[in-house]
C-alpha positions in Angstrom: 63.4 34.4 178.0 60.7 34.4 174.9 58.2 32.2 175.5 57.3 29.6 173.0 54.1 31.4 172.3 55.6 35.1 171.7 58.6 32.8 169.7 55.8 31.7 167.7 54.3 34.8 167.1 57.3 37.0 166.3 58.0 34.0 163.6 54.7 34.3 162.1 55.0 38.2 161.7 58.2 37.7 160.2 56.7 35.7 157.6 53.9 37.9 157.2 56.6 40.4 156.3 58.5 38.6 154.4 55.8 37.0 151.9 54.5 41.4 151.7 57.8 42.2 150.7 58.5 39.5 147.9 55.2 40.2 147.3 55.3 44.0 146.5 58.9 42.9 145.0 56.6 40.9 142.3 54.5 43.6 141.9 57.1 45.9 141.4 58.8 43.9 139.0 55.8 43.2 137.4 55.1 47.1 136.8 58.6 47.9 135.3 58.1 44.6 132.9 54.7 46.1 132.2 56.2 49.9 131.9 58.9 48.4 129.9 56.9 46.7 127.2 54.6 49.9 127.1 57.8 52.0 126.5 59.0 49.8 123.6 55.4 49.9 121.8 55.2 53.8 122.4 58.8 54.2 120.8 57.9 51.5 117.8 54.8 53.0 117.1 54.9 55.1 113.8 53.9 58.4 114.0 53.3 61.3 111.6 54.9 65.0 111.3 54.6 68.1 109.4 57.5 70.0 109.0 56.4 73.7 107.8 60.2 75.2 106.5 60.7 78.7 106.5 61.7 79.3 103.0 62.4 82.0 100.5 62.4 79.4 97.1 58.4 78.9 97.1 58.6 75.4 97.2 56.1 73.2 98.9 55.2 74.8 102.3 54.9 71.5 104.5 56.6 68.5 104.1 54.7 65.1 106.0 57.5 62.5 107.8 56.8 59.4 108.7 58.8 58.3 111.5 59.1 55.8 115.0 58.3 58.0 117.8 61.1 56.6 119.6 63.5 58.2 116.8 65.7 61.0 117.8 65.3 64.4 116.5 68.2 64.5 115.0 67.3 61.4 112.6 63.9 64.1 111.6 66.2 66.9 111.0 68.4 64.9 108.8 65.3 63.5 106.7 64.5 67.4 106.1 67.7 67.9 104.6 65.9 66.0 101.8 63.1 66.7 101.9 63.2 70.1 101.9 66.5 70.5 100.0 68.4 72.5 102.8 72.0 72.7 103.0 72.5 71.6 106.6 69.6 70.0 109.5 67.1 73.2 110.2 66.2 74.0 114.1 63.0 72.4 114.9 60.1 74.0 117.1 57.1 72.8 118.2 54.9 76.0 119.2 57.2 78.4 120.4 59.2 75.7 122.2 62.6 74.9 120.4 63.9 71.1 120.2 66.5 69.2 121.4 67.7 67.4 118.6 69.4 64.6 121.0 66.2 63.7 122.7 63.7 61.6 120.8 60.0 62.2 119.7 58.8 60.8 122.8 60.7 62.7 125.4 60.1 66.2 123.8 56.0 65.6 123.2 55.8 64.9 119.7 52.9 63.3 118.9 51.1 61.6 116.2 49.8 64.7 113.7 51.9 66.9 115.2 52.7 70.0 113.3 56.6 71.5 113.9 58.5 74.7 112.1 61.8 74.3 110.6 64.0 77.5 110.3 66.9 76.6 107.9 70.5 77.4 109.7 73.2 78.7 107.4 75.8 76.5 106.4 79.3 77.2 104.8 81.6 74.6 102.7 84.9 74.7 102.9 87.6 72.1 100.8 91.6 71.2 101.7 94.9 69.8 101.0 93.6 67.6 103.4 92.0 65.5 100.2 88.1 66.7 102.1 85.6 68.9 101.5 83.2 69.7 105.0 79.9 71.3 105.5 79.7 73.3 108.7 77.1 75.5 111.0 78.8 78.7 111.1 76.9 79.8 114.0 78.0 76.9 116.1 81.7 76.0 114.1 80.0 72.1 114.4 81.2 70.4 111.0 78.2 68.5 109.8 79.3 66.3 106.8 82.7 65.4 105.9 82.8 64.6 101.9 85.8 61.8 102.1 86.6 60.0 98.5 89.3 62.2 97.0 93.2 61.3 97.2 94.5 64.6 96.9 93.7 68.3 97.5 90.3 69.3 97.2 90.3 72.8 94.8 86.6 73.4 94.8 83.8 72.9 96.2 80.4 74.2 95.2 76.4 73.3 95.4 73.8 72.9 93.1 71.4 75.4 92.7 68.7 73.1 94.0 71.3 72.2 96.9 70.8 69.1 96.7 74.5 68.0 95.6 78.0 69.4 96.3 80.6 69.3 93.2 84.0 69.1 93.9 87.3 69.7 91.9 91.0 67.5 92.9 94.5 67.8 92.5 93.9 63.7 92.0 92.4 65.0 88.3 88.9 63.7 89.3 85.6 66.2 90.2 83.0 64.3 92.3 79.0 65.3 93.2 78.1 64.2 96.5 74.8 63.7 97.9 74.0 66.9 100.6 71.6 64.6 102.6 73.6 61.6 103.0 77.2 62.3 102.3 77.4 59.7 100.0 79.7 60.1 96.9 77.1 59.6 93.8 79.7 60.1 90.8 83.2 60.6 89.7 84.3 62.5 86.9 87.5 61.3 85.4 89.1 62.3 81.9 91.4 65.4 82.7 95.5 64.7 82.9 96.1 66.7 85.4 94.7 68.9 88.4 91.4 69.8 88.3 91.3 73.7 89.2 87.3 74.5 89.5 84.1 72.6 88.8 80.4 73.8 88.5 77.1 73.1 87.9 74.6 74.5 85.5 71.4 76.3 86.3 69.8 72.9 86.0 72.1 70.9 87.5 72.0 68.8 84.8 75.9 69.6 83.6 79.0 70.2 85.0 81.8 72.2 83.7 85.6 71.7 85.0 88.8 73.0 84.1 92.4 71.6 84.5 95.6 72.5 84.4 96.2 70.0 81.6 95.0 73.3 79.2 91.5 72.2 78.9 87.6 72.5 80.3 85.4 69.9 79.3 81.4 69.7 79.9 80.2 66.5 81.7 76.3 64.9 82.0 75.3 64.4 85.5 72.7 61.9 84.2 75.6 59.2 82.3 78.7 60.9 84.1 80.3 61.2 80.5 82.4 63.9 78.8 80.2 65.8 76.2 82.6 68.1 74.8 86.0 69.0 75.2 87.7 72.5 75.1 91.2 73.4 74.7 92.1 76.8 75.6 96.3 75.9 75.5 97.3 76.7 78.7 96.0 76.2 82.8 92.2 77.2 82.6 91.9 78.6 85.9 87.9 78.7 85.3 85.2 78.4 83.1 81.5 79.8 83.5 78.4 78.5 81.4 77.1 81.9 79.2 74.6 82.8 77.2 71.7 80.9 78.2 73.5 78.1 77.6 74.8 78.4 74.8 78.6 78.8 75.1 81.2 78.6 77.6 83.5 81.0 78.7 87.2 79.6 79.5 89.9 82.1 81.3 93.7 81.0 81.1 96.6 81.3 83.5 97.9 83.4 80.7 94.8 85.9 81.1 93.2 84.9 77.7 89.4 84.5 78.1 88.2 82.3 75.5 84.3 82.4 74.0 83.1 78.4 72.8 79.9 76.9 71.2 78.9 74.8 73.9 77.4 72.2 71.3 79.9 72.3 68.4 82.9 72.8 71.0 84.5 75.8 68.5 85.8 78.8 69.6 84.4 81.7 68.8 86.9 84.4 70.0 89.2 85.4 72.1 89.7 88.3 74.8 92.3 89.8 76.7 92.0 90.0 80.1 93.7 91.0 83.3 92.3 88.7 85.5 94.1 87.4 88.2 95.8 83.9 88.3 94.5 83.3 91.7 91.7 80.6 91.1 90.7 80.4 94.5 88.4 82.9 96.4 89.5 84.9 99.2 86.3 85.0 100.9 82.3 84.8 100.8 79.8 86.8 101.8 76.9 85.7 103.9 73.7 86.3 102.8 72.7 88.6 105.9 75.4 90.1 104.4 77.1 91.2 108.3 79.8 88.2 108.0 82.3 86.6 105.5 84.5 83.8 105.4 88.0 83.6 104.5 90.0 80.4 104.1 92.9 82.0 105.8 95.7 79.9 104.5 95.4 77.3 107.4 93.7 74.4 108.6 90.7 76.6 109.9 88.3 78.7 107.9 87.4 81.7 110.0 84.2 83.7 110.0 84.7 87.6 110.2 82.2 90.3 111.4 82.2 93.1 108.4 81.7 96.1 110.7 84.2 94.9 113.4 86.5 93.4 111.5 86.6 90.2 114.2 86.8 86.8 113.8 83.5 85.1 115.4 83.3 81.5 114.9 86.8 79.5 113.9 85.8 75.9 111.6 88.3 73.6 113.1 87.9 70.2 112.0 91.0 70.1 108.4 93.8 68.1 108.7 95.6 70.9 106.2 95.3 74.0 104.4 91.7 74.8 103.9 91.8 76.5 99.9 88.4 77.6 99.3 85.8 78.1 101.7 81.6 79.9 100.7 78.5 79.9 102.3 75.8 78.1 101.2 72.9 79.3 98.5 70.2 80.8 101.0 67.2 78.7 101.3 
């Protein structure tokens, strides 16, 4: 048997081990605590970015973000939307190296001072019986924004010039303007007595024009949310555009009268004939590449059709009902 000097021995080595082992167990532990806590600083520390968008509108050419490095992507993207007044979140690139928008700052190498490219992605807005308006990437058919607030089918839905804001026309006889960035509703319209067919913005986004079928148009301020003036053209105004710098309104009736108003005085100041359809709604939009349109298809999808093939390439499924009017958005 083991003598009482080797039994000593092996017992002695065992310790040896096992006070190494919890030993380096410490240590280990210690190291992850230690990596742990460096980890959590790096992701709260605040970092700054330059965004440089590729634009056509000659606005400013970088924008600065401040932002934890431990943010995602994503969350930067979003904060261009803003910041650089884009319809939907741009790609990102940092050198020639596109970015992951579900990774964070951190993982994909951003650091403090960086300097990243954003190249704006097309969007297209579509609106339903569905009581929604969405804003999608056509080239992925990912909806990125639902606009949810309305109680009944959504007629119209438009930007604003500086696409900043959607506008959008109800059967619930209310137009709303949402915010592009956030999806938040920032004011409701309310006045007409019945559907509201159409709604837009002016030039300077500083009006909207709607039309009902109650037999009027009236013009609203964004700034107070109030009815300025009130037209009545006598029968469904399919649609109304702002004209003459300005200056009057232009009002065309289910019965294919199109009516000429002082936009300040709210007189008319003639009337045309005119064979313009009754169809309020348009068929389709062109992209601005101009090798694609959309088409709201009378279903729940919007599809996306190649002009020279005639093909559908991306289907926008994501409506709960009939999609009624579906554009792309103003290029950037």
């Amino acid at each position: 048997g083991e003598s009482k000097q080797d039994a000593e021995k092996r017992r002695m080595k065992e310790m040896m081990e096992l006070a190494m082992f919890e030993a380096e167990e410490r240590a280990r532990k210690l190291k992850e605590q230690k990596d742990r806590e460096a980890e959590r600083r790096a992701k709260e520390e605040v970092i700054t970015v330059t965004v440089k968008v590729d634009s056509q509108r000659g606005g400013p050419p970088s924008h600065k973000v401040k932002l934890k490095a431990g943010s995602l992507l994503a969350d930067l993207a979003k904060t261009m939307i803003r910041k650089a007044a884009l319809a939907i979140r741009p790609e990102l690139f940092l050198g020639e190296q596109w970015l992951d928008p579900a990774l964070t700052l951190l993982e994909l190498g951003v650091t403090n001072n960086a300097e990243l490219r954003g190249v704006p992605n097309p969007a297209v807005l579509t609106c339903s019986k569905d009581s929604t308006a969405k804003l999608w990437n056509p080239d992925t058919g990912i909806c990125e924004l639902s606009l949810e607030g309305h109680t009944d089918a959504v007629n119209s839905a438009v930007y604003s010039s500086d696409c900043k804001m959607i506008l959008t026309s109800s059967d619930d006889k209310s137009a709303k303007v949402w915010s592009v960035s956030t999806g938040e509703c920032l004011m409701t319209f309310k006045g007409h007595k019945d559907a509201l067919l159409s709604a837009i913005f002016s030039d300077d986004c500083n009006k909207v024009l709607t039309t009902s079928e109650d037999g009027t148009a009236k013009t609203w301020g964004v700034k107070h949310g109030l009815c300025e003036k009130t037209f009545k053209h006598g029968t469904t105004v399919l649609k109304a555009v702002f004209a003459d710098n300005m200056n009057s309104i232009r009002t065309h009736g289910q019965d294919g009268t199109v009516k000429l108003w002082n936009i300040k005085t709210g007189i008319r100041e003639r009337t045309l004939n005119s064979k313009a359809s009754s169809t309020y709604l348009d068929a389709s939009s062109f992209a601005p590449d101009g090798k694609s349109y959309i088409s709201p298809g009378g279903e729940d999808a919007a599809k996306i059709f190649n002009i020279e093939t005639g093909r559908c390439q991306v289907e926008l499924i994501g409506h709960d009902d009939i999609v009624l009017a579906a554009s792309f958005a103003p290029t950037v």
